[in-house]
C-alpha positions as CSV (number, residue, x, y, z in Angstrom):
1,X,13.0,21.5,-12.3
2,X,14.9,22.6,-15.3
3,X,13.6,22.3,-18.8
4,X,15.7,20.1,-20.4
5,X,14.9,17.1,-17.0
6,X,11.1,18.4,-17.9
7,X,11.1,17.4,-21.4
8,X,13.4,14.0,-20.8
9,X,10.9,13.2,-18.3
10,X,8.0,14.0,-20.5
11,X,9.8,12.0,-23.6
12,X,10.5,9.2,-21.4
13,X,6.8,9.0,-20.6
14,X,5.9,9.3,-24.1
15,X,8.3,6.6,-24.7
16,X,7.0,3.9,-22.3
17,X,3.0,5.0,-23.9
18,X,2.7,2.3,-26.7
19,X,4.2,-0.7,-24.0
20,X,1.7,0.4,-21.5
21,X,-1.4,0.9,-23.2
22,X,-0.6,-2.8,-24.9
23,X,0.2,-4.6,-21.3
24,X,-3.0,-2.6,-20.5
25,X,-5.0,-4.1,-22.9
26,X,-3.6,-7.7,-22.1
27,X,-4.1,-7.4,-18.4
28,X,-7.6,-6.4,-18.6
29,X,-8.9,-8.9,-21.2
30,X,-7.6,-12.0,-19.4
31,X,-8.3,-10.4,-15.8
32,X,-12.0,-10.5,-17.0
33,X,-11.2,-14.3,-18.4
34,X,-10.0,-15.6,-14.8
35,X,-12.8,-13.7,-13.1
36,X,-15.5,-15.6,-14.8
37,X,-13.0,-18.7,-15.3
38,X,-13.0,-18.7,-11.6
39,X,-16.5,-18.4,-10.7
40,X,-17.2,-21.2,-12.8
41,X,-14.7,-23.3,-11.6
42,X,-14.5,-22.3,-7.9
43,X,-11.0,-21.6,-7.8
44,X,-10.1,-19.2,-5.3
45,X,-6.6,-19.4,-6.4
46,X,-7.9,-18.4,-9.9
47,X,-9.9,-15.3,-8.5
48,X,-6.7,-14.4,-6.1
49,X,-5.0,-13.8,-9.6
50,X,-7.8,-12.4,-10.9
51,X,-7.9,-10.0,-8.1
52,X,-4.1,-9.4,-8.6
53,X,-4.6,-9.1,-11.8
54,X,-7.2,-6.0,-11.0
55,X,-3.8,-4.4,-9.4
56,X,-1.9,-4.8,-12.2
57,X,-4.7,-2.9,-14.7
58,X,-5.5,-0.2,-12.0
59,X,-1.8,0.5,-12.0
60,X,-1.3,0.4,-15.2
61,X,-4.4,2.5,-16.2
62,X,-3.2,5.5,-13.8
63,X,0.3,4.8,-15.2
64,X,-1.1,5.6,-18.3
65,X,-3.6,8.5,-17.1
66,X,0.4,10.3,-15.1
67,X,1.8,10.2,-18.1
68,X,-0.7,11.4,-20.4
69,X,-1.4,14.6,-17.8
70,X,1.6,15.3,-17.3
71,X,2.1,15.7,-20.8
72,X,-0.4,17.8,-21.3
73,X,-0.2,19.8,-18.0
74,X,0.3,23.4,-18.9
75,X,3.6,25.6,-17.5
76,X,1.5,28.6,-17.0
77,X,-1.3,27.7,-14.5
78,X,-0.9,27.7,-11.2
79,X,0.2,24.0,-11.0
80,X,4.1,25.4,-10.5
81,X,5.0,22.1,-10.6
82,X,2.8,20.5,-13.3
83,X,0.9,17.0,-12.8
84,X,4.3,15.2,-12.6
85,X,2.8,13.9,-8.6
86,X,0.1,12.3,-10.1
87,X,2.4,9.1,-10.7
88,X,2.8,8.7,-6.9
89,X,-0.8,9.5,-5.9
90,X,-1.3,6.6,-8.6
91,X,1.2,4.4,-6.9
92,X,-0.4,4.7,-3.7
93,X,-3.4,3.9,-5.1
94,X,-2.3,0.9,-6.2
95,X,-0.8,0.2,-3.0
96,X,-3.8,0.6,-1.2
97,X,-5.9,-2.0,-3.8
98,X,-3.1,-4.4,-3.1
99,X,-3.9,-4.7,1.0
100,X,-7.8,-5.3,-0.5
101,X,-7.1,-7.8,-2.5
102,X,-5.1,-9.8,0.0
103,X,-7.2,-9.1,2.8
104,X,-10.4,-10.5,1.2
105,X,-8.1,-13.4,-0.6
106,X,-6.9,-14.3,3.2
107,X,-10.3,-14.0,4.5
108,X,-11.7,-16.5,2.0
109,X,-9.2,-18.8,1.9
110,X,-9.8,-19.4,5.6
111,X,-12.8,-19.7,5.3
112,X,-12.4,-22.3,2.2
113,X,-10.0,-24.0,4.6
114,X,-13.0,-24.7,7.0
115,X,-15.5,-25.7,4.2
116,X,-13.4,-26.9,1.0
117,X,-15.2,-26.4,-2.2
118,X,-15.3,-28.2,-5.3
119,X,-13.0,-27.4,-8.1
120,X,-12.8,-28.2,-12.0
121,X,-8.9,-28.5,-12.0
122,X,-9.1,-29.0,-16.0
123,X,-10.1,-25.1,-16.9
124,X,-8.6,-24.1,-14.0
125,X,-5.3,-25.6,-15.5
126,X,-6.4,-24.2,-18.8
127,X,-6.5,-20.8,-17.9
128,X,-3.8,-20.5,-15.5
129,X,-1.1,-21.7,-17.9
130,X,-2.7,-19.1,-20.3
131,X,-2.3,-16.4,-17.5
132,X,1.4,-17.4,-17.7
133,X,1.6,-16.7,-21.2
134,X,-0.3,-12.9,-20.5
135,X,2.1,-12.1,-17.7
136,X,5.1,-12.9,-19.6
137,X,4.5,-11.0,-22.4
138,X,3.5,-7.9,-20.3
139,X,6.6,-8.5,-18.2
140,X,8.9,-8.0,-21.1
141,X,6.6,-4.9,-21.8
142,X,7.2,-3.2,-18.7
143,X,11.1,-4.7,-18.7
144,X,12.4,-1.2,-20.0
145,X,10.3,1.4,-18.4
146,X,10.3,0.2,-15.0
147,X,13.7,1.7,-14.6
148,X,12.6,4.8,-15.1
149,X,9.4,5.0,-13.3
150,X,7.8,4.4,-10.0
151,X,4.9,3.6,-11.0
152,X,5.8,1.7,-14.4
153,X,8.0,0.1,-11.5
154,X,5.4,-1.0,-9.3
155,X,3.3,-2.5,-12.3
156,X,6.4,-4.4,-13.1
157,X,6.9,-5.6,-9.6
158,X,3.3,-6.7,-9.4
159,X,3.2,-8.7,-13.2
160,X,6.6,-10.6,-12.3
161,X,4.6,-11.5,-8.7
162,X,2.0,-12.5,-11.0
163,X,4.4,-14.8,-12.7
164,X,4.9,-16.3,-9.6
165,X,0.8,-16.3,-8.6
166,X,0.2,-18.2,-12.3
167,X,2.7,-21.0,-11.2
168,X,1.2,-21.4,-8.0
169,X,-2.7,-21.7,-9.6
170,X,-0.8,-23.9,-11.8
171,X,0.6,-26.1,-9.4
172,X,-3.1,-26.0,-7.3
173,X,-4.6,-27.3,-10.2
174,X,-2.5,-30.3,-10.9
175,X,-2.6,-31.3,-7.6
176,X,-6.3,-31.7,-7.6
177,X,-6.6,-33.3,-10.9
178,X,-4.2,-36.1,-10.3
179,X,-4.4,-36.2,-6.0
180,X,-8.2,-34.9,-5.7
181,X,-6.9,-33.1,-2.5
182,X,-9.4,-29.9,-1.6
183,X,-7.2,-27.8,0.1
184,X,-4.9,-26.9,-2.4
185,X,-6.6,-24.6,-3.9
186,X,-7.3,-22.6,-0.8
187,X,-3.7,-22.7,0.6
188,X,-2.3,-21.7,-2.8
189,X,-4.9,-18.6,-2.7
190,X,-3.7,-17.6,0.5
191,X,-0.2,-18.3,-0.3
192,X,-1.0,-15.5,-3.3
193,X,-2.3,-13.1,-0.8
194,X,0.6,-13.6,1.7
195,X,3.0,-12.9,-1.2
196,X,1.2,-9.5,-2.3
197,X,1.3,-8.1,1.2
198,X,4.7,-7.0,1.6
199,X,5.1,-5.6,-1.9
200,X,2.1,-3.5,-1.3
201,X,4.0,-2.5,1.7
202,X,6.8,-1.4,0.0
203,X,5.2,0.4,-2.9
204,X,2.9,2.6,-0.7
205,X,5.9,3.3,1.7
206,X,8.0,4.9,-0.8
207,X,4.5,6.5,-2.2
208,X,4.1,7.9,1.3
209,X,7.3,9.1,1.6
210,X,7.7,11.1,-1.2
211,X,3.8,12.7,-0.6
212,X,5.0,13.8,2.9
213,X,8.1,15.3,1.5
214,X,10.4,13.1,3.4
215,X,14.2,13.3,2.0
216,X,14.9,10.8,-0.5
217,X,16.1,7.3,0.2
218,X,19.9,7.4,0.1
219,X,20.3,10.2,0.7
220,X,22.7,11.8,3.6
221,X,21.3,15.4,4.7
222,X,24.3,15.8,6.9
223,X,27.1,15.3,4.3
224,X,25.3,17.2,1.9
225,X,25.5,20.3,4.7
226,X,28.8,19.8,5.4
227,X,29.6,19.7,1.6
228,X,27.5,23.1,1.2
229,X,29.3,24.8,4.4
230,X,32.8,23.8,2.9
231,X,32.0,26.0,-0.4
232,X,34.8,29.0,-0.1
233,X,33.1,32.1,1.5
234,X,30.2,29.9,3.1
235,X,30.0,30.6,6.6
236,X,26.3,29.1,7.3
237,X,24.1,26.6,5.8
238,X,20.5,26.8,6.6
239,X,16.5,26.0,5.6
240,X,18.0,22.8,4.0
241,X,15.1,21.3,2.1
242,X,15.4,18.3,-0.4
243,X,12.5,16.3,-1.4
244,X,11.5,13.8,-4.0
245,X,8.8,15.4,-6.2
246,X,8.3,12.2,-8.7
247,X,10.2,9.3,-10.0
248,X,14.4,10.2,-10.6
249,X,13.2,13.8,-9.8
250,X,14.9,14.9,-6.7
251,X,14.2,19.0,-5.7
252,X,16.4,21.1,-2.9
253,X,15.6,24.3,-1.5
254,X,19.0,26.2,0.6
255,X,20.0,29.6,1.9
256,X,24.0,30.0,2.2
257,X,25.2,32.1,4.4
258,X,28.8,34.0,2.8
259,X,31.4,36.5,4.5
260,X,30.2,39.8,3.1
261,X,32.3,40.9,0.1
262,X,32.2,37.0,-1.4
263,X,31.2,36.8,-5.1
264,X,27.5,35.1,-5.0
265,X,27.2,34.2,-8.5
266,X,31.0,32.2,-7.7
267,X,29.1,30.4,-4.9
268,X,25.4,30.0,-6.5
269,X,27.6,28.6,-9.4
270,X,29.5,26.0,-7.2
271,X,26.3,24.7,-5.2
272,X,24.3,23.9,-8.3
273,X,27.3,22.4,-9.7
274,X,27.8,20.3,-6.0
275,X,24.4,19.2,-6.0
276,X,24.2,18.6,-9.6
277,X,27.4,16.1,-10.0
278,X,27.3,14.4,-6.6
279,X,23.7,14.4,-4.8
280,X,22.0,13.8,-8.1
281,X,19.8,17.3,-7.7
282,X,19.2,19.2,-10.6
283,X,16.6,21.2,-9.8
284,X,17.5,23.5,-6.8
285,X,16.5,26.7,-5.1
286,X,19.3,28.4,-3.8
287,X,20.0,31.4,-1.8
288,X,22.8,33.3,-0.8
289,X,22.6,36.2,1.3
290,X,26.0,38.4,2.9
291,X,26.5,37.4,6.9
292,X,25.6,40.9,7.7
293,X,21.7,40.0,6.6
294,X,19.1,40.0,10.0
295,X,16.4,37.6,10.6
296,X,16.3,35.2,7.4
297,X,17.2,32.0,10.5
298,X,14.7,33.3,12.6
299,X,12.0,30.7,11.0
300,X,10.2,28.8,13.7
301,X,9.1,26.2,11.9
């Protein structure tokens, strides 16, 4: 990557630091709060947002850990590429805790379905309106940096699902108080888990994607060739690489093929500048060799 995306990248990081560490702070207290708010209350719903809530910190601790390696990750040791894939390993972290969650939030809610227990709908209320409060504030946090980020995105995604969670324990709860009806705490729990599932889903796909190298989202190999090939003096476009290496980071690797005679640096020039202005791709291996050149497509894998 070039210098100047390294230190935007690092200066965005050290931008969304103070927001972070603050929604850090918030999630964790009150996750601790509804943990011991729903044991002695019985809510599952509560302890489905408490366990949601143990998302939200994990990801926004390891958001906080990517960026603060990264900065610190030195340009002369053999990481070429610094720490900056620490943000995805994060994120698919994260993802991983999400399908946890829901599974064991599922699995008890079943269960609860079968043998209803009882619940104190007056803290549960308490708490869950409070939870509200937490997850707005930390939403607005994240508001700014989630644009820039996977992973800030992904804690983002998962507070405004909160949002959504701290209505529904809200809802559970004034049911029971004014109906007395058992089973709403249960179906509200399960309806918490059912909603994390496919945003888990979705953040450990794009995770996976960009850890196997896989080309970004979006983008079209094939007219990206065909752009490369119709450079004057190309005559071949081969080993085509381009991979995501972390968030808004795209990377290419290319050897063109030119008539022997052509003026490389007039071709290098026009490819970065291609790949730059309409692919998005600033950082990019290139190289051009003469058509006379043996054996550089002979690569068997």
């Amino acid at each position: 990557m070039t210098h100047d995306h390294a230190q935007a990248t690092l200066s965005a990081g050290r931008r969304h630091l103070r927001p972070l560490t603050i929604a850090f702070g918030l999630v964790v207290v009150f996750m601790v709060v509804e943990v011991v708010a729903g044991l002695m209350t019985g809510s599952l719903a509560l302890l489905s947002d408490a366990g949601h809530m143990v998302a939200d910190g994990v990801g926004l601790g390891m958001a906080l850990a990517a960026i603060v390696a990264a900065d610190r990750a030195g340009n002369g040791d053999h990481r070429t590429f610094g720490l900056y894939r620490l943000e995805i390993l994060a994120a698919l972290a994260n993802a991983v805790l999400l399908f946890a969650v829901a599974g064991y939030v599922l699995y008890e809610a079943v269960r609860r379905l079968q043998d209803p227990s009882e619940v104190m709908s007056g803290p549960m209320l308490v708490v869950a309106v409070l939870g509200l409060v937490v997850n707005l504030i930390v939403w607005r946090l994240l508001r700014r940096g989630a644009a820039e980020s996977i992973n800030v995105e992904g804690a983002f995604l998962e507070v405004a699902a909160d949002l959504i969670g701290s209505i529904g324990v809200i809802a559970a709860a004034l049911i029971i108080r004014f109906t007395g009806w058992p089973y709403a705490d249960p179906l509200f729990a399960a309806a918490i888990g059912l909603f994390i599932l496919p945003r888990a889903w979705r953040l450990g796909r794009r995770a996976v994607r960009i850890l196997v190298q896989a080309a970004p989202e979006g983008l079209d190999l094939d007219e990206l060739r065909k752009r490369l090939a119709a450079i004057d003096g190309v005559v071949d476009v081969h080993d085509l690489h381009v991979w995501t290496l972390t968030s808004d980071m795209n990377v290419a690797s290319v050897h063109l093929m030119t008539r022997d005679g052509v003026d490389h640096h007039t071709v290098l020039d026009f490819a970065k500048d291609l790949l730059d202005d309409q692919f998005g791709i600033e950082h990019a291996t290139l190289q051009v060799e003469p058509d006379t050149h043996q054996g550089c497509t002979e690569v068997t894998w």
